[in-house]
C-alpha positions in Angstrom: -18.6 113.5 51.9 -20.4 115.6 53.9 -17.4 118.2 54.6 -17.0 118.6 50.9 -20.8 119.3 50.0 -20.7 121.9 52.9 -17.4 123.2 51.2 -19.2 123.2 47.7 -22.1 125.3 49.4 -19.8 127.6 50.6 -17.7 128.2 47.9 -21.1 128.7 46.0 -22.4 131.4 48.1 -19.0 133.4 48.1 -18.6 133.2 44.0 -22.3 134.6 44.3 -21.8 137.6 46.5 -18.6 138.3 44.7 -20.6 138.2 41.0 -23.1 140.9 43.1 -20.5 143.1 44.2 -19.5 143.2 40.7 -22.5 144.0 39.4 -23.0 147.1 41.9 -20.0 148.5 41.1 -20.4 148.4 37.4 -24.0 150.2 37.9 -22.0 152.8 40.3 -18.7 153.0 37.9 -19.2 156.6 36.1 -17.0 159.2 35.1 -19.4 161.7 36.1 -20.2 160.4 39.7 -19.5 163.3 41.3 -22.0 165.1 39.2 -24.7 162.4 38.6 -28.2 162.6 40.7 -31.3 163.8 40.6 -31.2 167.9 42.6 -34.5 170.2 44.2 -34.0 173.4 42.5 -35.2 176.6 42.8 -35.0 179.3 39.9 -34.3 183.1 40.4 -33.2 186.0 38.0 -29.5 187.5 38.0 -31.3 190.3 40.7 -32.8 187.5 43.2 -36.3 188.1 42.0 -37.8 184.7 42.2 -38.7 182.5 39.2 -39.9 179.0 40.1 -40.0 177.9 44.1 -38.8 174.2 45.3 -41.6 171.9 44.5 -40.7 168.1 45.0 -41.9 167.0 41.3 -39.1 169.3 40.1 -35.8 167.8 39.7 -32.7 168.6 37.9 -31.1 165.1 36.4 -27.0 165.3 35.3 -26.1 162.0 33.9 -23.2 160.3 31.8 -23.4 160.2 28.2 -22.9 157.1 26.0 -19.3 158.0 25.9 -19.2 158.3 29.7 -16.0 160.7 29.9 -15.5 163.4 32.3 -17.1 166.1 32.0 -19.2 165.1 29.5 -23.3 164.8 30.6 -26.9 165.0 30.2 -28.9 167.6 32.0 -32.7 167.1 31.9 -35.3 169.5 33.8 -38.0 167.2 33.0 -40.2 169.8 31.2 -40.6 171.4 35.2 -39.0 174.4 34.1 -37.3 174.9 30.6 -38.0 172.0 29.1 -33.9 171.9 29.1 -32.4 168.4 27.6 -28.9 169.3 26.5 -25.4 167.7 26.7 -22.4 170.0 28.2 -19.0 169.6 28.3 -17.4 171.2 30.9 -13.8 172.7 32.4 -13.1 172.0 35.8 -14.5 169.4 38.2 -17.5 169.1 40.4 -16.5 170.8 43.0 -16.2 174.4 40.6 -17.5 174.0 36.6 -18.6 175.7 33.5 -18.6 175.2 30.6 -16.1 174.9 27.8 -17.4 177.6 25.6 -20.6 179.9 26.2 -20.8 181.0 22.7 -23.6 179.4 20.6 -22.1 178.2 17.7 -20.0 175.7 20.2 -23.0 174.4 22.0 -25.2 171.6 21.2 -29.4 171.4 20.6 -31.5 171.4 23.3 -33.7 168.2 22.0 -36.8 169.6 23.5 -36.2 172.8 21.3 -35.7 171.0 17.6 -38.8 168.7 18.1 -40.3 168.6 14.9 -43.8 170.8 14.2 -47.1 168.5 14.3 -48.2 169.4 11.1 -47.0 167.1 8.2 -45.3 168.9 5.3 -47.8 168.3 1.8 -44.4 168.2 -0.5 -41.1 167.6 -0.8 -38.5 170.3 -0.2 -40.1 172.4 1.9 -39.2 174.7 5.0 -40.8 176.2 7.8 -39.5 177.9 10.8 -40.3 177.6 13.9 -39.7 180.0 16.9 -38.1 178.3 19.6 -37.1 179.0 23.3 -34.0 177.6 24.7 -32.4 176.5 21.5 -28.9 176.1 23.3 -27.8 176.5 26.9 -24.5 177.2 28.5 -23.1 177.2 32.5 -21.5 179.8 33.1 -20.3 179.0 36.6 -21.7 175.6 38.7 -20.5 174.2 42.1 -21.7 171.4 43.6 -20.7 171.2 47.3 -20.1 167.6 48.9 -22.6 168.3 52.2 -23.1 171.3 51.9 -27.2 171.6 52.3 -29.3 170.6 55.3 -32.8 169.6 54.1 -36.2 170.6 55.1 -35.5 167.8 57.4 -32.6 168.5 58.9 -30.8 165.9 56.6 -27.1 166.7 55.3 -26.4 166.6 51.4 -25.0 168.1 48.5 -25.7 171.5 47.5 -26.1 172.6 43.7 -25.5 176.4 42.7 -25.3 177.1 38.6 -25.5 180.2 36.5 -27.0 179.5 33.6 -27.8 181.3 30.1 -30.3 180.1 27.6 -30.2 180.5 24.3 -33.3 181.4 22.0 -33.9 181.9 18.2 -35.3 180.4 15.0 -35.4 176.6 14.2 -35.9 175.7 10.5 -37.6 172.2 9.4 -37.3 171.0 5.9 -39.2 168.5 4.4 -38.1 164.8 3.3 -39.7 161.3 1.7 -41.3 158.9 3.7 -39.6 155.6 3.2 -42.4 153.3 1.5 -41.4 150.7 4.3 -42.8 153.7 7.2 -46.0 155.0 5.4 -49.3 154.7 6.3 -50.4 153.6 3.0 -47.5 152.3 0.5 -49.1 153.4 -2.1 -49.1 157.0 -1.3 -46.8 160.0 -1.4 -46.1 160.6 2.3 -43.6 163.4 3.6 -41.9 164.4 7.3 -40.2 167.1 8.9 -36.6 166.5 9.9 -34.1 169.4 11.6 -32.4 171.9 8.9 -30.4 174.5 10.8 -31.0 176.7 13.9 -30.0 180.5 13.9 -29.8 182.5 17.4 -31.7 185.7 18.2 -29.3 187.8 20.7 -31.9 190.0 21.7 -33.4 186.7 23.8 -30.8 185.7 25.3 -31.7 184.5 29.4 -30.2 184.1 32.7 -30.8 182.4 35.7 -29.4 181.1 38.8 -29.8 177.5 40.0 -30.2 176.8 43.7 -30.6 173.8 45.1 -29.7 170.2 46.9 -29.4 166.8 46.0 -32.7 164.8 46.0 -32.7 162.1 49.3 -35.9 160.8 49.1 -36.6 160.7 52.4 -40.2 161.9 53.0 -39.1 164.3 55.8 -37.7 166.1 53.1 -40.1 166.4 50.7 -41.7 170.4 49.4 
């Protein structure tokens, strides 16, 4: 009797470990692994002249989107720099990228560029436009280098290099019904803004080059 509750323990304790092996490979399991983490940046202009410094509250985050196919992700600046959330889709691999198309009409919306004005619209079927920076964003080339950056504390990790061009124009709002359910006050007319079209301005078009490392966390390595 004893033998077997020993063997019951054991077999216990093995089914558990393999259940959390499982687990940490489905929270690993991406098809954008080789892209996904957070990455120190620094910001200059196509001539080297310096834009934004490292500064270890600003991170670049690439990350899978719902999809989770290659090539397909999130970039987020965090509102550090451009206030840049966009999805790319890109040609190549980690290792050498860019992406599929650079012209506007093929990108998507930077969300923090279409976030509707504060003001609330007085009627129905009304439009306003908005200026907006950074209304679509494209890489033009992007490498990130398995070890190939040695921290501020002499830590190795990947390196991050991207050209990037930003996208700037004219965002138009139009104005829509409040659902009775989502007013303040049933009983009363209420009216939102919601996203009509966006239309590019050439003549603000940006660049930029991206240099940086993945983030370690390690304190030795912190700007």
């Amino acid at each position: 009797m004893k033998n077997i509750f020993l063997y019951l323990i054991g077999a216990c304790i093995s089914l558990s470990l393999v259940s959390c092996d499982d687990t940490a490979l489905d929270d690993w399991d991406s098809a954008v692994l080789d892209y996904s983490g957070s990455y120190l940046y620094q910001v200059s202009e196509p001539d080297g002249t310096l834009v934004a410094d490292y500064d270890n509250e600003q991170k670049l985050e690439f990350y899978n989107t719902s999809a989770d196919v290659a090539n397909e992700l999130w970039i987020d600046d965090h509102d550090k720099v451009f206030e840049l959330r966009s999805k790319f889709f890109f040609d190549g691999d980690a290792g050498s990228f860019k992406s599929k198309s650079i012209a506007f009409a093929d990108l998507t919306n930077n969300e923090k560029a279409i976030v509707v004005p504060d003001n609330k619209p007085l009627k129905l079927d009304t439009l306003t436009v908005v200026p907006r920076d950074y209304i679509r964003a494209a890489i033009v080339e992007g490498k990130i280098i398995k070890n190939g950056a040695t921290t501020l504390g002499k830590n190795i990790t990947d390196s991050l290099y991207m050209s990037i061009v930003l996208y700037s124009g004219n965002v138009t709002f139009k104005s829509e019904e409040v659902p009775v359910e989502y007013r303040s006050n049933p009983d009363k007319e209420e009216f939102k803004w919601v996203l009509d079209a966006v239309a590019y301005d050439a003549t603000k078009d940006e660049s930029y080059l991206i240099s940086g490392h993945r983030y370690t966390g390690f304190t030795e390595d912190d700007y």
